[in-house]
N, CA and C atoms as a LAMMPS dump frame, in Angstrom:
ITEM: TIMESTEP
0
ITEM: NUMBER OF ATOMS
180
ITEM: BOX BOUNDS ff ff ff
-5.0000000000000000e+02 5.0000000000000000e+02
-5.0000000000000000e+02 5.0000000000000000e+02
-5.0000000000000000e+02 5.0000000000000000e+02
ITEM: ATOMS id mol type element x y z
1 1 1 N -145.006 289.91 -444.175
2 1 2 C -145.325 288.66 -443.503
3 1 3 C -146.623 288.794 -442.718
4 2 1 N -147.352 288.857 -443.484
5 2 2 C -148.676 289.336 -442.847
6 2 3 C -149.977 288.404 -443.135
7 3 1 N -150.451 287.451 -442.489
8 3 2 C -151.018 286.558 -442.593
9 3 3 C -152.292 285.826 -441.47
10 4 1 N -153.425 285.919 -441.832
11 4 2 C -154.372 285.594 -440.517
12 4 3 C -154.296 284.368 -440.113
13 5 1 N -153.895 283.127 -440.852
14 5 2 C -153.745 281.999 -440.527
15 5 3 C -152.832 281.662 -439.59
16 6 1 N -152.748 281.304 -437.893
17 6 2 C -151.665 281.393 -437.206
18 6 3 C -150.545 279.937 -437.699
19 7 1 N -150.989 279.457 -438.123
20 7 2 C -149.972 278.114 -438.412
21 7 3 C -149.049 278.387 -439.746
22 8 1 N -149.579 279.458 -440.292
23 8 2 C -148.537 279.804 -441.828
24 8 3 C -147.339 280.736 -440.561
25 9 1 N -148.096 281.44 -440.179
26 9 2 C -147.334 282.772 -439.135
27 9 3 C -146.253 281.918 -438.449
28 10 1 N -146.76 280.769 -437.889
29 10 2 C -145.516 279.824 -437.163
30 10 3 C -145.186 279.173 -437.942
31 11 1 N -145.059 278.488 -438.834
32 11 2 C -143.982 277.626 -439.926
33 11 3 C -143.331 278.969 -440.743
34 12 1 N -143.774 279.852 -440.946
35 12 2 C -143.506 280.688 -441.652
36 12 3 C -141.618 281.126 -440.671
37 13 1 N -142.068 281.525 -438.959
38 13 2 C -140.891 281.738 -438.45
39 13 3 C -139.96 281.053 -438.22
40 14 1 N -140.723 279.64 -437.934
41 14 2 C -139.725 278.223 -438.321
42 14 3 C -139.083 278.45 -439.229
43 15 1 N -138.909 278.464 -440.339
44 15 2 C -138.61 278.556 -441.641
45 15 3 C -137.415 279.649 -441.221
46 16 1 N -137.611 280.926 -441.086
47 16 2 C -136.447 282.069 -441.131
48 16 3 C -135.669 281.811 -439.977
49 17 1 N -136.336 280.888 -439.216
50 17 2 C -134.94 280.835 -438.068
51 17 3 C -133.924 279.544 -438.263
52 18 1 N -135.047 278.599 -438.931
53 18 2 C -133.864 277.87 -439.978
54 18 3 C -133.358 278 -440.826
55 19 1 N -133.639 279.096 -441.408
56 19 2 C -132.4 279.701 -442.559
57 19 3 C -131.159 280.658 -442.351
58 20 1 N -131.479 280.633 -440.595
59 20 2 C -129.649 281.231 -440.043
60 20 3 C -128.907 280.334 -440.227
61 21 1 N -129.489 278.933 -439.826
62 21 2 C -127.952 277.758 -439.747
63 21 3 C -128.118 276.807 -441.358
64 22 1 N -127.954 277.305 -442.339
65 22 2 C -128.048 276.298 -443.462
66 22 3 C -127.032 275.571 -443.829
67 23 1 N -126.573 275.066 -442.509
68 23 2 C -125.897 273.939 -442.165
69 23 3 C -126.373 272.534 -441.978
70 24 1 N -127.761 273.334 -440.839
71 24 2 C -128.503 271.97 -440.833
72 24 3 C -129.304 272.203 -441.829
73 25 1 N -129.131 270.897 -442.181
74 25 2 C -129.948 270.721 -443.842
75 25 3 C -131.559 270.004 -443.016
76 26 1 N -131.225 269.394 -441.692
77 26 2 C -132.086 268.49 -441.891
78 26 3 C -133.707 269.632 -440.835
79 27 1 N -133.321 270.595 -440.056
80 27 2 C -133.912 271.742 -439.592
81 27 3 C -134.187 272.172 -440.459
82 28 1 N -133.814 272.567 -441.799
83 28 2 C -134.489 273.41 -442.577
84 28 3 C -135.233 272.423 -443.576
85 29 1 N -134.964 271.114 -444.097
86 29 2 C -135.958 270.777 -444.714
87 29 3 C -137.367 270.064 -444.048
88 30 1 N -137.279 270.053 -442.09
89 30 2 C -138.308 270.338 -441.69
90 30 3 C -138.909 271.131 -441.511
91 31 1 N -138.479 272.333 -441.289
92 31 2 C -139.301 273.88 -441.824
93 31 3 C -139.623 273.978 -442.355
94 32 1 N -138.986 273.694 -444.208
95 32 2 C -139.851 273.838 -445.402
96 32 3 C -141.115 273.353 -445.517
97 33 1 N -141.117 271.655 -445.029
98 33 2 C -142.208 270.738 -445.407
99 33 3 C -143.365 271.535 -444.023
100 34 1 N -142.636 272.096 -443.194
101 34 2 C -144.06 272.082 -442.421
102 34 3 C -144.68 273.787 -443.079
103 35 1 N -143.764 274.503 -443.553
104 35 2 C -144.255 275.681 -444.303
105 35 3 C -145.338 275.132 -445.666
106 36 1 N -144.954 274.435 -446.086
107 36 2 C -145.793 273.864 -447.26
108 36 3 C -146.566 273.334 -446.841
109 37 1 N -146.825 272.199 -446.037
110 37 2 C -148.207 271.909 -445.186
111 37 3 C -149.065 273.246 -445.011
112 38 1 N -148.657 273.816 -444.078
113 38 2 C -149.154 275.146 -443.493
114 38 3 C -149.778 276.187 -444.503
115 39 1 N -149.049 276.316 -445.744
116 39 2 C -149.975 277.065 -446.819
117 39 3 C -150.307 276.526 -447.548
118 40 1 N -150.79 274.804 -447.724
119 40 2 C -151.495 274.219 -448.981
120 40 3 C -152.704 274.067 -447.733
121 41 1 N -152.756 274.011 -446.473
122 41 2 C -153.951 274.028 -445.786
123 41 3 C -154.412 275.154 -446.116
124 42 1 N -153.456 276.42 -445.691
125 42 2 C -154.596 277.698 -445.55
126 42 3 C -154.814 277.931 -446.843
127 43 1 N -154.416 277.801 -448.342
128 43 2 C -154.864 278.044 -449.495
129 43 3 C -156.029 277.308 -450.529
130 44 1 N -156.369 275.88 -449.476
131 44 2 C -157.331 274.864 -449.867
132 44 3 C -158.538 275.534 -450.316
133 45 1 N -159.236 275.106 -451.125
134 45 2 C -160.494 275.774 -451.569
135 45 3 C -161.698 275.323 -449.867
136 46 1 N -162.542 276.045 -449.615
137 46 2 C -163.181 275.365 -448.743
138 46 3 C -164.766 274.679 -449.428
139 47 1 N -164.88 273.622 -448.906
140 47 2 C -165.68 272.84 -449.505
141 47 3 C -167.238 274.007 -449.834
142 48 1 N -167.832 273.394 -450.521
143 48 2 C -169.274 274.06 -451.144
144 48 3 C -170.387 274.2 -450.043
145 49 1 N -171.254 274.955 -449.841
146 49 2 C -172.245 274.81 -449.041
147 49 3 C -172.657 273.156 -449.147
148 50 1 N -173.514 272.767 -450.289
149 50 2 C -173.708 272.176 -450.289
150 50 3 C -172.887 270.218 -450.078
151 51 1 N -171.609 270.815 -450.213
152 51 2 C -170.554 269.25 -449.673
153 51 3 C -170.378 269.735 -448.556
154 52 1 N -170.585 270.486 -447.466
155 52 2 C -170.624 270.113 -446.184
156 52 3 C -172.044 270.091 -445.762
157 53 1 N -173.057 270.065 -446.469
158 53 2 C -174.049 269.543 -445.938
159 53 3 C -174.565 268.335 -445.987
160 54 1 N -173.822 267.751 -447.24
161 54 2 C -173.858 266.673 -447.12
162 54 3 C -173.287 265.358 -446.199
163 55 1 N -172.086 265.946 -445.99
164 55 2 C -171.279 265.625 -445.051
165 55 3 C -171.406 265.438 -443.705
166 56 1 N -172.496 265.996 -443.218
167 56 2 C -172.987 266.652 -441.906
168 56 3 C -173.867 265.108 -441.913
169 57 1 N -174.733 265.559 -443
170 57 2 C -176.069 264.214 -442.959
171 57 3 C -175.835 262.875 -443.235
172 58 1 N -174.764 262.731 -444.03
173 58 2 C -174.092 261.197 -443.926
174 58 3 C -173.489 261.506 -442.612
175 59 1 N -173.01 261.997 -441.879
176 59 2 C -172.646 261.35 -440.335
177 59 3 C -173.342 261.282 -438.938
178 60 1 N -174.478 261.706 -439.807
179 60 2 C -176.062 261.612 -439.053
180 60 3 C -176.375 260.533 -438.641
């Protein structure tokens, strides 16, 4: 569980401490969704040099 992104690191523990009570269904399928948020952010491609420079100058 080793990860530099701190928001995977915390949904990540969300996640295992909602998988003591898998009773509540509804705690753990907010853990999941915020675990999946949390690593489709940190796994996003990051934009190109050039599309954030563009980006920069259209908000110029």
């Amino acid at each position: 569980m080793r990860c530099s992104d701190p928001a995977v690191v915390t949904a990540t523990e969300q996640l295992l401490n909602a998988l003591t009570d898998v009773e509540n269904t509804i705690r753990l399928e907010v853990a999941l969704e915020a675990f999946g948020r949390a690593v489709n952010a940190a796994t996003a491609p990051q934009p190109s040099w050039w599309a954030r420079r563009r980006a920069v100058r259209a908000g110029a």
